[in-house]
C-alpha positions as protocol buffer text, in pm:
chain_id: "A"
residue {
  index: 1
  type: UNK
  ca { x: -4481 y: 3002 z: -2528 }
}
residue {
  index: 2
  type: UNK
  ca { x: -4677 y: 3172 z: -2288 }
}
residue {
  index: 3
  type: UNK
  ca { x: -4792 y: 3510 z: -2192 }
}
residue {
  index: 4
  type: UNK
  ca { x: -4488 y: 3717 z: -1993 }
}
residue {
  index: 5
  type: UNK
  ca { x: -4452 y: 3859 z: -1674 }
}
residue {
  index: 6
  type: UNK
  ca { x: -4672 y: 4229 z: -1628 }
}
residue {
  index: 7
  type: UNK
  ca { x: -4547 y: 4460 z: -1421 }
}
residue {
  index: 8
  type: UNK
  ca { x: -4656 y: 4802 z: -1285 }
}
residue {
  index: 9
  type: UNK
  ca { x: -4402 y: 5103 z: -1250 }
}
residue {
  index: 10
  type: UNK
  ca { x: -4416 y: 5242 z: -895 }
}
residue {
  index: 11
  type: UNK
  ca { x: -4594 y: 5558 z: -933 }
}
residue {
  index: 12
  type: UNK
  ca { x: -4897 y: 5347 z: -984 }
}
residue {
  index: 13
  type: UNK
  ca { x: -4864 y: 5070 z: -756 }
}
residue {
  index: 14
  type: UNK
  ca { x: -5131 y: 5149 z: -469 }
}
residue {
  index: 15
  type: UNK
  ca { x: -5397 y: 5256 z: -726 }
}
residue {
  index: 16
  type: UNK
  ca { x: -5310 y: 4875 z: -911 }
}
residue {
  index: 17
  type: UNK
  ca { x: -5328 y: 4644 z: -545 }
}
residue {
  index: 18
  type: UNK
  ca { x: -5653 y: 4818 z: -489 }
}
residue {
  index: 19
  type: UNK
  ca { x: -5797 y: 4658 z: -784 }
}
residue {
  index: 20
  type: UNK
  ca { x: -5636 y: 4361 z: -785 }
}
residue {
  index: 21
  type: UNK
  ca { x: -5853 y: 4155 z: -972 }
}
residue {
  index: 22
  type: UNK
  ca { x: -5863 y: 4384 z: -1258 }
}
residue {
  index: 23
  type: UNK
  ca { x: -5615 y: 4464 z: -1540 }
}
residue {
  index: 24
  type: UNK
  ca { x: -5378 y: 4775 z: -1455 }
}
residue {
  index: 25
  type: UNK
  ca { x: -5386 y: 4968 z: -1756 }
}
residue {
  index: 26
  type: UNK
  ca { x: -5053 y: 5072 z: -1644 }
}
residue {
  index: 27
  type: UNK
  ca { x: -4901 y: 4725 z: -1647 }
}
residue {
  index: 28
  type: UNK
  ca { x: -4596 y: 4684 z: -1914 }
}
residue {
  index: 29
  type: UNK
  ca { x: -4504 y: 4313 z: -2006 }
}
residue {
  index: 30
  type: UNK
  ca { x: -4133 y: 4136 z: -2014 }
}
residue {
  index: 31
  type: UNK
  ca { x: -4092 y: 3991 z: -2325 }
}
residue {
  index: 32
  type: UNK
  ca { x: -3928 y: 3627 z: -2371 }
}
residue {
  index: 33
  type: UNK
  ca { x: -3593 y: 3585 z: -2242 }
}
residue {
  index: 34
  type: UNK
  ca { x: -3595 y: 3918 z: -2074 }
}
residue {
  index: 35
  type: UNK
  ca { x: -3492 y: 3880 z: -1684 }
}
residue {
  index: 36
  type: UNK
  ca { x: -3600 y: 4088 z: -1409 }
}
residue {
  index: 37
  type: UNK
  ca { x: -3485 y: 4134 z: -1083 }
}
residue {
  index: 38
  type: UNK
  ca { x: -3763 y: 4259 z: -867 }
}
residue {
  index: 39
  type: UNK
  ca { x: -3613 y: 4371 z: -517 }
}
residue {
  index: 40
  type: UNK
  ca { x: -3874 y: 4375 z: -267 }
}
residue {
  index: 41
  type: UNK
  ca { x: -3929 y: 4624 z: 15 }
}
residue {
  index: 42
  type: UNK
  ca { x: -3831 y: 4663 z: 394 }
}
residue {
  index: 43
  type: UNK
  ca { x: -3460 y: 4697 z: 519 }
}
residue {
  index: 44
  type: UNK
  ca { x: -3194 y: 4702 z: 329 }
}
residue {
  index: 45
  type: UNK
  ca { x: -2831 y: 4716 z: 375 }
}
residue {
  index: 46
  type: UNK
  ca { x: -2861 y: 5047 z: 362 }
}
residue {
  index: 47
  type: UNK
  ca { x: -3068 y: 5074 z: 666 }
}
residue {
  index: 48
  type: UNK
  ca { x: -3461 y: 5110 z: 723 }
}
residue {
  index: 49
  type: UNK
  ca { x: -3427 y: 5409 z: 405 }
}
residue {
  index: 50
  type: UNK
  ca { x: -3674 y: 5203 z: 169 }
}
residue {
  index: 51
  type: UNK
  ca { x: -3876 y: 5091 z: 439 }
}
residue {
  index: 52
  type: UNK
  ca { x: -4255 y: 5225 z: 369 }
}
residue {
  index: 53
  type: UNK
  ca { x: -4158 y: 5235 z: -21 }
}
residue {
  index: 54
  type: UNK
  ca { x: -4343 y: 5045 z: -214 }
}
residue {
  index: 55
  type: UNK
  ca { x: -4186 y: 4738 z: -397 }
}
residue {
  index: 56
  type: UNK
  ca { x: -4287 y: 4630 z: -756 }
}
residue {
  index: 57
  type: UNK
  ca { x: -4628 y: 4506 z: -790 }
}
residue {
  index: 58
  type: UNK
  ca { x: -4611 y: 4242 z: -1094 }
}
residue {
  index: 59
  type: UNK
  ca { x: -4760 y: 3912 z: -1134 }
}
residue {
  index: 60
  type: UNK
  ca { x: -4791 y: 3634 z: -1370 }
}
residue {
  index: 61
  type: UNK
  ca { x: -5065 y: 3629 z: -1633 }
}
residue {
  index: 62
  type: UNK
  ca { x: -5345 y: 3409 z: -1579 }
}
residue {
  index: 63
  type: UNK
  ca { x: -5278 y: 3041 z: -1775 }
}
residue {
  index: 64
  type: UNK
  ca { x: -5573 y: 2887 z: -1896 }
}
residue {
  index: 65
  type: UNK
  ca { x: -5637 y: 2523 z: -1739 }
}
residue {
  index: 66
  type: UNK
  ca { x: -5541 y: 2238 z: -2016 }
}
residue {
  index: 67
  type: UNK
  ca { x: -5393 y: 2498 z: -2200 }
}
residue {
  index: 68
  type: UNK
  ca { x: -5077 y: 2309 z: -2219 }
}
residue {
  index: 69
  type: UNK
  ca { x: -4860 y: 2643 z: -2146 }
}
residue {
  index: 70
  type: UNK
  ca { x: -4613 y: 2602 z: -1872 }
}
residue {
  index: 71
  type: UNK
  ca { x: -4388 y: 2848 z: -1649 }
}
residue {
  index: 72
  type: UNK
  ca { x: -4092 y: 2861 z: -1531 }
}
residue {
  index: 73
  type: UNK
  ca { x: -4038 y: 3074 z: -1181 }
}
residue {
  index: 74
  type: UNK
  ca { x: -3685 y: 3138 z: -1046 }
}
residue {
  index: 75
  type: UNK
  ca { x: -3652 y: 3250 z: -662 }
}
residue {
  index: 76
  type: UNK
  ca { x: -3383 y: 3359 z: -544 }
}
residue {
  index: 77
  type: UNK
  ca { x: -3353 y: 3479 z: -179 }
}
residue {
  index: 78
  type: UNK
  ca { x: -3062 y: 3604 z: 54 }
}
residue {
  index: 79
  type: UNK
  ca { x: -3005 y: 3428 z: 339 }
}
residue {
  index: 80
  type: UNK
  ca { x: -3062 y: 3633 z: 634 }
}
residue {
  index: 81
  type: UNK
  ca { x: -2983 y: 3528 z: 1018 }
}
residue {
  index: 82
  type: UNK
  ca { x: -3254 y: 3330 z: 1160 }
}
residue {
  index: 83
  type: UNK
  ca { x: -3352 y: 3157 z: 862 }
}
């Protein structure tokens, strides 16, 4: 199996997107067959409250070319009017 999932906690997203191509020494790491839901930011049903809030900043480890490791990505999306 392959490496998991990082993710950052909030309080240090900005400082983490700004160096993107670096390792967040903040990041934590799922751990196989853990599931996270990741809710992104923008309007809610709640109105425009988390708008300007940051979502979660995570990302998939890098997988080494011919490594033979694979991943599995499940996307799920609300409809929304308009789509």
């Amino acid at each position: 199996r392959g490496p998991c999932t990082d993710w950052v906690p909030p309080a240090f997203s900005k400082a983490t997107l700004r160096r993107f191509k670096y390792n967040s020494k903040h990041a934590k790491s799922l751990s196989h067959c853990d599931v996270a839901l990741f809710k992104g930011r923008g309007e809610t049903f709640e109105g425009a409250a988390h708008i300007g809030h940051p979502g979660i900043v995570h990302r998939s480890p890098r997988v080494p070319e011919g490594s033979g490791i694979h991943r599995l990505v499940l996307v799920l999306d609300i409809p929304q009017e308009g789509w």
